[in-house]
N, C-alpha and C positions, 0 to 999 in steps of 0.2 A: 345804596339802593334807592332811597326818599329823593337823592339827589338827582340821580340816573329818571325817576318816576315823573319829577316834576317838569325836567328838562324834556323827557319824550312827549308828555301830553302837551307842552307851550308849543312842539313843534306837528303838532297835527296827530299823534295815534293813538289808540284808544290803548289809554294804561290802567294797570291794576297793579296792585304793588302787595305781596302776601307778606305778612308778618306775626311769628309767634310769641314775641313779647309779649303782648298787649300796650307796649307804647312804641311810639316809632322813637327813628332817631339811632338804633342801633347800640353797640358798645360805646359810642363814643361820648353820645348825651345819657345815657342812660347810667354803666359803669365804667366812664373810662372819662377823656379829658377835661369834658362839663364837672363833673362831681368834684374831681381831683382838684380843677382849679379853683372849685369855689371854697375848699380846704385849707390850701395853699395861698391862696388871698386873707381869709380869716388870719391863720394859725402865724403869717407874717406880721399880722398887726398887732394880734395878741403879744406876738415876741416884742417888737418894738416898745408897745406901750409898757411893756413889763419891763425890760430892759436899757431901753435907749432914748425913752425920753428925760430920761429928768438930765440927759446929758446935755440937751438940746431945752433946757430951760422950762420943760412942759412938767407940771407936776398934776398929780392925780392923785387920789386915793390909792384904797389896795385894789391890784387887778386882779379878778377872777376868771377861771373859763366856767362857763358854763356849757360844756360839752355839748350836751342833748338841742339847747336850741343851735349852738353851731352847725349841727346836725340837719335841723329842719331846712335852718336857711340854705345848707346847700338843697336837700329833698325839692325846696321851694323853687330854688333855681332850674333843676332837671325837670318837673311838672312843667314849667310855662314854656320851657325850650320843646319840650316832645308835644305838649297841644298846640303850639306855634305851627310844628310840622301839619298839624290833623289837619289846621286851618290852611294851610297853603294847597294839601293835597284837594279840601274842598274847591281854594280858589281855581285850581287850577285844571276842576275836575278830572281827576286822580282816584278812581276805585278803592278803598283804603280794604281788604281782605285777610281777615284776623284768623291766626291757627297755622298749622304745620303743612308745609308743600310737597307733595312729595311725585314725583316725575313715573308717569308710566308708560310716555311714550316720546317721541320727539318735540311733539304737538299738543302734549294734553299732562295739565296736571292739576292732581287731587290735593283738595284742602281740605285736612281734619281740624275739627276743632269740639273737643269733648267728645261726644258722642256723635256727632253730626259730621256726615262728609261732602263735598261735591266740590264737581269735575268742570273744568273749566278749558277752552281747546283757545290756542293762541300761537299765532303765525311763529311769533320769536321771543325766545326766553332768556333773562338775564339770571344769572347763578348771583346773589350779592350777600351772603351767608357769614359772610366774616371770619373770625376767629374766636377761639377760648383759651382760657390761659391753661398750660402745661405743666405738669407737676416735675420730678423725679422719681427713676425708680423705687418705689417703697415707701414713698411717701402719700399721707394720706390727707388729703385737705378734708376739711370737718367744715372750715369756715369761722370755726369759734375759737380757739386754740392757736389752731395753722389754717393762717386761710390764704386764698389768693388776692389779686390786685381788690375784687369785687368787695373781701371781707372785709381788707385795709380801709375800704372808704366809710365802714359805718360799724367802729368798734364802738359798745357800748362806753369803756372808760377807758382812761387814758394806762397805757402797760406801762410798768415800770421800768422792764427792758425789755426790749423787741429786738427779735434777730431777722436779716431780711436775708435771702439766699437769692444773688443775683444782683449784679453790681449796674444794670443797667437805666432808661430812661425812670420806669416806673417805681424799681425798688428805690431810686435818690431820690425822685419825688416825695414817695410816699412815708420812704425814711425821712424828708425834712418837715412834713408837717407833723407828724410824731413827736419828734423831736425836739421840736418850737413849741409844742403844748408840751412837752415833761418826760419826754421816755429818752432811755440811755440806748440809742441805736448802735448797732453792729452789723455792718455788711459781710457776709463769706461769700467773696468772688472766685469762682474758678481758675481764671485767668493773671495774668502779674499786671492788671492795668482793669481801672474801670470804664464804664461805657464801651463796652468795644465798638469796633466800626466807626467810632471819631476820631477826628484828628489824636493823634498819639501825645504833639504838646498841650494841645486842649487838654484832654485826657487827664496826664503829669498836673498843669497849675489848678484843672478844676475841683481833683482828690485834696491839695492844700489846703483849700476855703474849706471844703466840706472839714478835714479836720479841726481846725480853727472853729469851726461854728459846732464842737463836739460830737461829729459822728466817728464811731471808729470803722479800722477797715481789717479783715484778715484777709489778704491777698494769694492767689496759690493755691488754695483751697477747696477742698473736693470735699462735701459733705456725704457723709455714709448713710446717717439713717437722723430720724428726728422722732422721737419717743415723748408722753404723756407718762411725767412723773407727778409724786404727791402735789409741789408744789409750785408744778407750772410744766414747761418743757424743756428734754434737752435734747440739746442739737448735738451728734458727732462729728468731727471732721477731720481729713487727714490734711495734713502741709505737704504739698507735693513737693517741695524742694527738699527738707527733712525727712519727710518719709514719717513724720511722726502721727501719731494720734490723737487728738485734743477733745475738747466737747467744753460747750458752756451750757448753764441753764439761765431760761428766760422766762416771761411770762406768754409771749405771743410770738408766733414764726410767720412771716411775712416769705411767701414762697414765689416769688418771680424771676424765672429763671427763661422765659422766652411767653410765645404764642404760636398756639398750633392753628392750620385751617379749618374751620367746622362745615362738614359736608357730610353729617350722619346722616342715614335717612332719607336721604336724599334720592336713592336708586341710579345712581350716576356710571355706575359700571353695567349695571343691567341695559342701559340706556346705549353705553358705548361712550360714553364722556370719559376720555382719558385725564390720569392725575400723573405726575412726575414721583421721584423715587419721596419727597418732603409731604406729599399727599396735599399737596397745589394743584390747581386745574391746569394741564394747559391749555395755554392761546395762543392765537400767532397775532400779529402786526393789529387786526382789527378786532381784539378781545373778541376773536373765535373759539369756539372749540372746536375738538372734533367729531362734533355735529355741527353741520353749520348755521342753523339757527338756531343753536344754544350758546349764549356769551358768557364770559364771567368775569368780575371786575374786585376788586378790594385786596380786602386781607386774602380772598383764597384762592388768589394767581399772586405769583413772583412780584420781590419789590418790597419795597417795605412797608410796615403793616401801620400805616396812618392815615386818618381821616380824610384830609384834604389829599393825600396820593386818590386815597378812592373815588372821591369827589370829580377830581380831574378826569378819572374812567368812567364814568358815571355821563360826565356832560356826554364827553369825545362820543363814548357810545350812541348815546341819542341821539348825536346829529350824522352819526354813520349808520345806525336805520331810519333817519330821516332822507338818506342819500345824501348827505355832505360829508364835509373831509374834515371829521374830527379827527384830534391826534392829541399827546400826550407827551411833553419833553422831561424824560427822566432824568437827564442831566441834571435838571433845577430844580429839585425838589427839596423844601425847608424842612432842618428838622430842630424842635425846640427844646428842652429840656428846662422847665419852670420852676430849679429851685433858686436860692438866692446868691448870688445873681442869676438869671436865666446863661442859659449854654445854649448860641441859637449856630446854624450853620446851615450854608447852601452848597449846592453842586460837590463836586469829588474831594475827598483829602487828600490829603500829601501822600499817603501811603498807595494810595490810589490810583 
C-alpha cells in the first residue's frame, strides 16, 4: 500500500493512503519480515559465539542472552523503518490518514478513527489490506500460550519446548531462532514433506540441516486439538499413515499453518467487489475489480502472500493510473526462507 502511495504521488495524483495500525509499513515491517529478521540475525550470533567459536580460535567468556534487550533492539529496528516510511510519505506529499476505511460507495470512503469519522470521495481506490494469520479448527490463539507468527516475535522468555504446527516459511524461521537461544523445537506437518510449494529435493536436503541443527519433525500429521494443562500445553495429533493417536506436552504452541486475506469491514459485497471461493479479491490483467475503479493488489488478490510480490503491484498500479503500461512478471518472483543456511529460489519448480 505505502509502496502503491509513494509511487502514485512521484507520478502526479493526489494520494491519501488510510491506515489502522498506527504505524505504516504493514505486516511486513511491522510483524512479519523486519521483526523476524532482526531475531534471526541476533539469535545466529548468539549461537555462534556460544557454540562455534572457540572452534575458530575466538575465546570469550560465558555468553549470555539477555532476551529483553534482544527484544528492544529488534522493537528499535521496526520504529526507524515505519517513521522512515512517515518521512517519505511527507517527502513525497502523500496524505498519511490514520483509522479504519470502510467503503460506502464506489467513490466515497469513510474513515473511523475512535469516535471520529469522515468521508472522503476519490476517483480510484486501491484495496491493499493484506492478510492475517489463520488458526485451525478449535484452536484458540490467546497469544500467550498459543500464539501466532505475531506472538513468536516477542515471547517474553525463552520456552523450553515449543511445538510449531506448520512446516512452512514462517514456523522454520521462527522455529530456528527459538531454537538458537534454547528451546527443543518440534514441527507437526500435515503433509510427508516440509515447505510445500518448493522444490521437492530442496525440500528432502533442507529437512536434514534443520535436523542436524536439532529441530525435530513429526511428518504426516494432523493435529486434533491443543489444550492448556497444569503445566504448559498439549498438543493432540493423529499420524495419518498409522492412523494412531499421539499428543506431546510443551510450554508454547507456535500455530502457522497458512494466511488468510483481511477484507473485514470493509463493505465490499455491499459494494459489488467480488471475492473468489479462498476470499481473495478478484482482478483481472490491470489489478481491476469488478468495480472498475476499485483495484486491489497484495496478499488479498492471488499469488503469493510476500512483500516484494506486493510491492511489484503496487508500483505496476500507479503507473496504470498514471496511464502507463505498468505490469508484473509472476514468472520471477523470489522467495527466501532465512534460516541457516538461507533456502532462496526463483521462478517455477521442477514439479511445476
Amino acid at each position: 500500500g505505502y509502496v502503491c502511495a509513494i509511487r502514485a504521488a512521484q507520478l502526479g495524483l493526489k494520494t491519501a493512503c488510510v491506515e489502522s495500525r498506527g504505524t505504516l509499513g504493514g505486516t511486513c515491517l511491522n510483524v512479519g519480515c523486519i521483526p523476524s529478521k532482526s531475531l534471526l540475525n541476533s539469535s545466529e550470533l548468539y549461537h555462534k559465539a556460544k557454540n562455534n567459536f572457540k572452534n575458530l580460535g575466538i575465546e570469550t567468556g560465558e555468553v549470555k542472552l539477555n532476551l529483553e534487550k534482544l527484544m528492544m533492539n529488534k522493537s528499535k529496528s521496526v520504529q526507524i523503518l515505519t517513521k522512515g516510511v512517515e518521512f517519505l510519505f511527507k517527502k513525497n506529499k502523500v496524505t498519511y490518514i490514520k483509522g479504519k476505511a470502510v467503503l460506502f460507495s464506489k467513490n466515497n470512503v469513510v474513515v473511523y478513527e475512535g469516535e471520529k469519522k469522515k468521508s472522503y470521495n476519490s476517483k480510484n481506490i486501491v484495496i491493499a489490506t493484506g492478510s492475517s494469520s489463520t488458526s485451525l479448527p478449535g484452536i484458540n490463539i490467546d497469544e500467550k500460550d498459543v500464539v501466532s507468527s505475531t506472538g513468536a516475535l516477542s515471547l517474553k522468555k525463552v520456552p523450553n519446548k515449543l511445538i510449531i504446527i506448520g512446516g512452512g516459511y514462517i514456523g522454520l524461521e521462527m522455529g530456528s531462532v527459538w531454537s538458537r537461544l534454547g528451546s527443543e523445537v518440534t514441527v507437526i506437518e500435515f503433509l510427508d514433506h516440509i515447505v510445500p510449494g518448493m522444490d521437492k529435493e530442496i525440500s528432502l536436503e533442507f529437512k536434514k540441516i534443520l535436523i542436524k541443527q536439532g529441530i525435530k519433525f513429526k511428518l504426516e500429521s494432523k493435529v486434533i486439538s491443543v489444550k492448556k494443562s497444569k503445566t504448559g500445553v498439549k498438543v493432540d495429533y493423529v499420524n495419518n499413515k498409522t492412523n494412531s493417536k499421539e499428543n506431546i506436552e510443551c510450554d508454547k504452541v507456535l500455530v502457522s499453518v497458512g494466511r488468510k486475506p483481511y477484507t473485514e469491514g470493509l463493505n465490499l459485497s455491499k459494494i459489488g467487489v467480488n471475492k473468489d471461493s479462498k476470499g481473495r479479491i478478484e482482478v483481472n490483467k490491470k489489478l481491476q475489480t469488478s468495480v472498475p475503479n476499485i483495484y486491489a493488489i497484495g496478499d488479498v488478490i492471488k499469488g503469493p502472500m510476500l512483500a516484494h510480490k506486493a510491492e511489484e503491484e503496487g508500483i505496476a498500479l500507479a503507473e496504470i493510473l498514471a496511464g502507463q503500461a505498468g505490469h508484473v512478471n509472476y514468472d520471477v518472483i523470489p522467495g527466501v526462507i532465512y534460516t541457516s543456511p538461507e533456502v532462496a529460489t526463483v521462478g517455477k519448480t521442477e514439479e511445476e
